[in-house]
C-alpha positions in Angstrom: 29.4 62.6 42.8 31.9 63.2 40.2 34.3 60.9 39.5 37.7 60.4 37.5 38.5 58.4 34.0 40.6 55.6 34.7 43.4 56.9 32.8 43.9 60.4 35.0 43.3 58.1 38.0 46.7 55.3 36.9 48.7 58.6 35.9 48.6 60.4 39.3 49.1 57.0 41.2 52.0 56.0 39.2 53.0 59.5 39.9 53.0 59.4 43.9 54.7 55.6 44.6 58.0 56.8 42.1 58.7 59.6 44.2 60.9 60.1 47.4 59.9 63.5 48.7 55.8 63.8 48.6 53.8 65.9 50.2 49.7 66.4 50.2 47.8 69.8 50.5 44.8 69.8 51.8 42.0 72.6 51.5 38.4 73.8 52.2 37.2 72.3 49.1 37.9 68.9 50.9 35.0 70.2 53.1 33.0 72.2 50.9 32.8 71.4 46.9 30.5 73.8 45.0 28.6 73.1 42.3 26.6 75.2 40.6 24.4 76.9 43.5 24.9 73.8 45.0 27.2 73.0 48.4 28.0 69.5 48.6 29.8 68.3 51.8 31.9 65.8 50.7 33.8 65.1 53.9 36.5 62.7 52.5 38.3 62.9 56.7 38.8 58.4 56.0 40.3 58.4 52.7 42.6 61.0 53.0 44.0 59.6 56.6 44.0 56.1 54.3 46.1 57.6 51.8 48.6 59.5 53.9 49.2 56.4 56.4 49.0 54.0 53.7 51.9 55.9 51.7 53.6 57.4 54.7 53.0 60.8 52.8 53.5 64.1 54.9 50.6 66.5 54.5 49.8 70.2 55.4 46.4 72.1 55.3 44.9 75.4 54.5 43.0 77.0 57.5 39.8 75.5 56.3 41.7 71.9 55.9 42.9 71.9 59.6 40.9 68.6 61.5 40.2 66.4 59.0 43.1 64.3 59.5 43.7 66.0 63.7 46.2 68.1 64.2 48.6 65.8 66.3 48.5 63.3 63.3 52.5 62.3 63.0 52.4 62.9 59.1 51.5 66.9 59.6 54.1 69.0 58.9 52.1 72.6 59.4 55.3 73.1 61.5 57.9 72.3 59.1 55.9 74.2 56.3 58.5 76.3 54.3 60.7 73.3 54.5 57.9 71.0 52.7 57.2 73.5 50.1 60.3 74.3 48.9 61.8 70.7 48.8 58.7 68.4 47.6 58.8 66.9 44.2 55.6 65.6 44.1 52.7 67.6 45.5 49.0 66.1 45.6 46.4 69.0 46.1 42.8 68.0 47.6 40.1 70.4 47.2 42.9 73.5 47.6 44.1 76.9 45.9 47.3 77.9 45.3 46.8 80.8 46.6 48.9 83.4 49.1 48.7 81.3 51.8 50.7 78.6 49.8 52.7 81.5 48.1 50.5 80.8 44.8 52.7 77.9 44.4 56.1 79.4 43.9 57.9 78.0 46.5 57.7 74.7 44.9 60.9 73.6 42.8 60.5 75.1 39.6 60.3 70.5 38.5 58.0 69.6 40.8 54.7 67.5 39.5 51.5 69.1 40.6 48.7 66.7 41.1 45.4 68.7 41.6 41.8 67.8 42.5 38.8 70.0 42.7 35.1 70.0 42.1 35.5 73.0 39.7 37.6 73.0 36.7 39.2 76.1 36.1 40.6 75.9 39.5 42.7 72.9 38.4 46.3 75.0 37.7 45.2 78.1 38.7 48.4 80.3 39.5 51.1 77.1 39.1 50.4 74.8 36.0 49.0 71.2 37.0 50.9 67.6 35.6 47.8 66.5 36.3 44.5 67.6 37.0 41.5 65.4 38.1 38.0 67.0 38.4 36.2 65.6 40.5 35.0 65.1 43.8 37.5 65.0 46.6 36.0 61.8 48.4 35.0 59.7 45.5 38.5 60.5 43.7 40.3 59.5 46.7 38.2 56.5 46.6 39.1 55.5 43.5 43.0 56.0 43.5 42.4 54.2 47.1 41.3 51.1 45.0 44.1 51.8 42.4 46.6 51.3 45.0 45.9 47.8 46.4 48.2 45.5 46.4 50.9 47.8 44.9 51.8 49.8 48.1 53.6 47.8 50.3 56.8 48.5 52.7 55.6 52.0 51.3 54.8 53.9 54.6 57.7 51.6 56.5 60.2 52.7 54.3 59.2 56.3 54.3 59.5 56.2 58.0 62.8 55.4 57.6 63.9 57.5 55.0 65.7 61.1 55.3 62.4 63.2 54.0 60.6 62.4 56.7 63.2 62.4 58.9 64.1 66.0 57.8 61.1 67.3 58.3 60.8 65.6 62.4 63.8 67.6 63.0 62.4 71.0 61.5 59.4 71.1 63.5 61.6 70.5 66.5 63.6 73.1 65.9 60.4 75.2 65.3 58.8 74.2 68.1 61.8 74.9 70.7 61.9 78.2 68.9 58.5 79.5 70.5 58.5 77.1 73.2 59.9 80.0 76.2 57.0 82.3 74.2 54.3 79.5 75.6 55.1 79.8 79.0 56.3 83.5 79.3 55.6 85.4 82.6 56.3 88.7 80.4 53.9 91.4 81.7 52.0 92.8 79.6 50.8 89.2 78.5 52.6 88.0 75.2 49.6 86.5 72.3 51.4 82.9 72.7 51.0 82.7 76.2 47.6 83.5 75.9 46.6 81.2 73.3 48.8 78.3 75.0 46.5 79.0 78.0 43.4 78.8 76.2 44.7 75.6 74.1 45.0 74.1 77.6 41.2 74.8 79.0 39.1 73.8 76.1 39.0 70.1 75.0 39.2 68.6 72.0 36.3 68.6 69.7 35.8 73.0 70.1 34.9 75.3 67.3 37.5 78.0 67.4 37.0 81.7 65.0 40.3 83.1 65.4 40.3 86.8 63.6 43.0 89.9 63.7 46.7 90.1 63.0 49.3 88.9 65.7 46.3 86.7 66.8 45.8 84.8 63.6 49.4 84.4 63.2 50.3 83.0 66.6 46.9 81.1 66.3 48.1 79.1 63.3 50.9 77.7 65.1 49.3 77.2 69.0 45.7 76.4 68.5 45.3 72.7 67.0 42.3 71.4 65.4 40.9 67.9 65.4 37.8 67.9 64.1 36.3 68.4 60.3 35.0 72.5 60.0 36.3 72.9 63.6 38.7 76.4 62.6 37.2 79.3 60.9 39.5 82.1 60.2 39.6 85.7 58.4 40.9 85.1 55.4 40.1 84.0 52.2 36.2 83.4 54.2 36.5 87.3 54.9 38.2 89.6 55.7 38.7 91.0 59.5 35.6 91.2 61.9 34.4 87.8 60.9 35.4 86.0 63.7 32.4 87.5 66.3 29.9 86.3 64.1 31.1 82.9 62.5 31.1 82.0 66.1 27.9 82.3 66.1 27.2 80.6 63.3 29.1 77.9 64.5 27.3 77.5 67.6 24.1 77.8 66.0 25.0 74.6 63.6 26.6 72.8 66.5 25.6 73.9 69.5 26.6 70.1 71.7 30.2 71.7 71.3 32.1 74.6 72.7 33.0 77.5 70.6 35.5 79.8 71.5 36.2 83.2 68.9 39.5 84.6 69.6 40.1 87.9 68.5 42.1 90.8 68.4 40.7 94.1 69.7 40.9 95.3 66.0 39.2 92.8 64.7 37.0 92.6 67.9 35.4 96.2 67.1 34.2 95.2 63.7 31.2 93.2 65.0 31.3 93.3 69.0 27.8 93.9 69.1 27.2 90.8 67.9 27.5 89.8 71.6 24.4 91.2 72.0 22.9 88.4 69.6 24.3 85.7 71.1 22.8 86.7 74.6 19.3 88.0 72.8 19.3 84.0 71.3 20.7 82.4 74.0 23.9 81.2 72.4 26.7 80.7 74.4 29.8 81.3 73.4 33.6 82.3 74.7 34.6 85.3 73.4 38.6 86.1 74.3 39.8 89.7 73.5 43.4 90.1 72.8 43.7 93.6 73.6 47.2 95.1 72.8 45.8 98.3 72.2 45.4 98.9 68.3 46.1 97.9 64.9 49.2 95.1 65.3 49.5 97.3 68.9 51.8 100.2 68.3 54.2 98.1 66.6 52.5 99.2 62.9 52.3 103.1 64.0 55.8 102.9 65.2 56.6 101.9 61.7 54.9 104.2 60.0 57.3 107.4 59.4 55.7 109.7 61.5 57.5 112.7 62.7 59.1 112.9 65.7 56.6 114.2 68.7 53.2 113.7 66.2 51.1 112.6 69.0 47.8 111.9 67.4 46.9 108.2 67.6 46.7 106.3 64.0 46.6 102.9 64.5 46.6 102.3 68.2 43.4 102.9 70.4 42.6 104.3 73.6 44.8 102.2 75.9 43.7 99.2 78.5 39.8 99.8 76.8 37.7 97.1 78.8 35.7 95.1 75.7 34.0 93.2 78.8 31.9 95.9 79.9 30.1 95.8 77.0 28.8 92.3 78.0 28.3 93.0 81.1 25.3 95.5 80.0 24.4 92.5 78.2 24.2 90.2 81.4 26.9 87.6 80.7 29.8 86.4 82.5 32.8 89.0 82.2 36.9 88.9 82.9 39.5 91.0 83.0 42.7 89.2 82.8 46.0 91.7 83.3 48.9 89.0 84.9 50.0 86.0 82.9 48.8 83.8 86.1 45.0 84.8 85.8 44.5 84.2 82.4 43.9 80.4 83.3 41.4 80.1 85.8 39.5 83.3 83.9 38.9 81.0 80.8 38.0 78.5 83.1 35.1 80.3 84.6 34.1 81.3 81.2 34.2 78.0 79.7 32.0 76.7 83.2 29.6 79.8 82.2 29.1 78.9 78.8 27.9 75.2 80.2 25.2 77.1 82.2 23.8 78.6 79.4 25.9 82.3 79.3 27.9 84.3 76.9 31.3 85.0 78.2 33.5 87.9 77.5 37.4 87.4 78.3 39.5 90.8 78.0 43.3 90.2 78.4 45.0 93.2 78.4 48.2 92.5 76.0 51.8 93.6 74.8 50.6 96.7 72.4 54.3 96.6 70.7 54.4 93.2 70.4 55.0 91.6 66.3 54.9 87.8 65.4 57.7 86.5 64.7 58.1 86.0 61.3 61.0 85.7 58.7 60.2 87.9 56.5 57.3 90.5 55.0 55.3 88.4 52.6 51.5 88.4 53.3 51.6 84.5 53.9 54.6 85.0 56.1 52.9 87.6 58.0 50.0 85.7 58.6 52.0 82.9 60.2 52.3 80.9 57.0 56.3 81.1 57.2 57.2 77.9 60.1 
């Protein structure tokens, strides 16, 4: 694997311990380095958990990032995100881009050090300019600034516990959480997305595969569904755009099929590849597939804004309303629901998750808000995409 010159590897060090306000970034390239036509899995999940407990170092992921270090580790900030970005004067990128999910770097302090690592290197400084850049890969350079740090790191992490960054960022994502928390457990009818994805963060355990693809869905789904395994979230994004999420869950199951995998979609993203359902059952691959149905593109919230005239009644990005996705499987033979109260949607995943163990596809439909929008504090794509906490 390729590894670092001593002298990059003693600046970015020296770098991280003289600095009060840290953060790391983690990306897909922590999972996946390319090189050449070459993917090599370099799986560094030990040394960064090492290095953030070690220097008490908050962290937050790309989607592909998500489960190396799990979710419910106390040093991830994904719910205090804006905060992090726009207050960190050090930031230590593994295997990520700068890219629109991370607002291509400019909601950094104009002074802030960038520390980079990737396998390939023209990404090094790609859309914000790099103090340092390290090519290399992600495990064996963590490795090795590991082993530069012995012996010079302690009271580190203790007196980052105590310090006001951290404690900063604890209260942000309290306040971020209490903002959504009456959203988790609404009784609203038609069913709200968070209520839905609360209920299906409740059924499935631990270790499941989740394809989350669509609009509203994504979004909420960046801030309710937690990941806490390595390669266990695949979203639309910068691995495709929408209709990706049918079949990279069956991909998923394919490479691991000992674990459940659950694609949660929105109906538009649904309709790009529902027929993919048909696979799954033709190879015996069983998966949970959950429909969020509000009816169109973003519901009627998008055509709503769209400046049409007053009484235009053709439909332009909302569908045919309460369209039941589950009948399709049910052709197919699997195991169907239709979910229209907040109170069913439980006990429906439940059944689909107990079908999938007996060897079924399963096909939830909920019937949702159609002029429901994410919340979200402004229009940027990132923000949009529930990048903005």
């Amino acid at each position: 694997m390729p590894r670092v010159s001593t002298n990059w590897r003693s600046s970015s060090v020296g770098s991280d311990q003289r600095t009060p306000l840290p953060i790391i970034i983690m990306g897909r390239s922590a999972l996946i380095n390319r090189s050449a036509a070459r993917l090599i899995w370099s799986e560094p999940t030990e040394e960064l958990r090492q290095l953030v407990e070690t220097l008490g170092m908050p962290y937050v992921t790309s989607p592909m990032g998500r489960g190396f270090i799990p979710d419910d580790h106390p040093m991830n900030f994904a719910a205090a995100r804006s905060a992090i970005m726009t207050n960190a004067d050090v930031v230590l990128i593994a295997g990520s881009r700068l890219n629109w999910m991370f607002g291509f770097g400019r909601q950094f302090p104009a002074d802030t050090k960038i520390i980079h690592i990737d396998i390939e290197a023209e990404e090094i400084g790609a859309n914000r300019a790099a103090e340092v850049g390290i090519v290399g890969d992600a495990k064996a350079v963590l490795q090795q600034i590991l082993s530069e740090m012995e012996g010079r790191t302690a009271g580190l992490a203790e007196r980052a516990e105590e310090g006001p960054w951290l404690t900063a960022l604890r209260d942000r994502v309290e306040k971020n959480a209490e903002s959504i928390q009456a959203r988790l457990t609404s009784d609203a009818n038609p069913i709200i997305t968070h209520r839905l994805l609360h209920e299906v963060s409740q059924v499935f355990p631990r270790d499941t595969i989740y394809t989350v693809d669509g609009q509203t869905t994504l979004a909420t789904g960046r801030q309710v569904l937690q990941s806490y395994t390595p390669a266990s979230r695949l979203n639309s994004g910068s691995n495709g755009c929408m209709g990706v999420g049918v079949p990279f869950a069956v991909g998923a199951k394919l490479a691991r099929p000992e674990v459940p995998v659950v694609s949660v979609n929105g109906d538009c993203a649904f309709g790009f590849n529902a027929m993919e359902m048909e696979t799954a059952v033709r190879h015996n691959v069983p998966i949970v597939f959950v429909i969020n149905n509000n009816s169109g593109i973003v519901g009627g919230a998008l055509e709503s804004r769209m400046g049409l005239p007053e009484g235009y009644t053709e439909r332009v990005a909302t569908y045919t309303p309460d369209i039941r996705y589950d009948k399709i499987l049910e052709a197919f033979g699997g195991h169907t629901e239709n979910v229209t109260e907040p109170s069913e949607i439980r006990a429906a995943l439940e059944r689909a998750l107990q079908a999938t163990k007996e060897g079924k596809v399963a096909c939830v439909n909920v019937m949702s808000e159609h002029m429901e929008i994410a919340p979200s504090r402004d229009g940027r794509a990132g923000a949009l995409m529930g990048y903005d906490r």
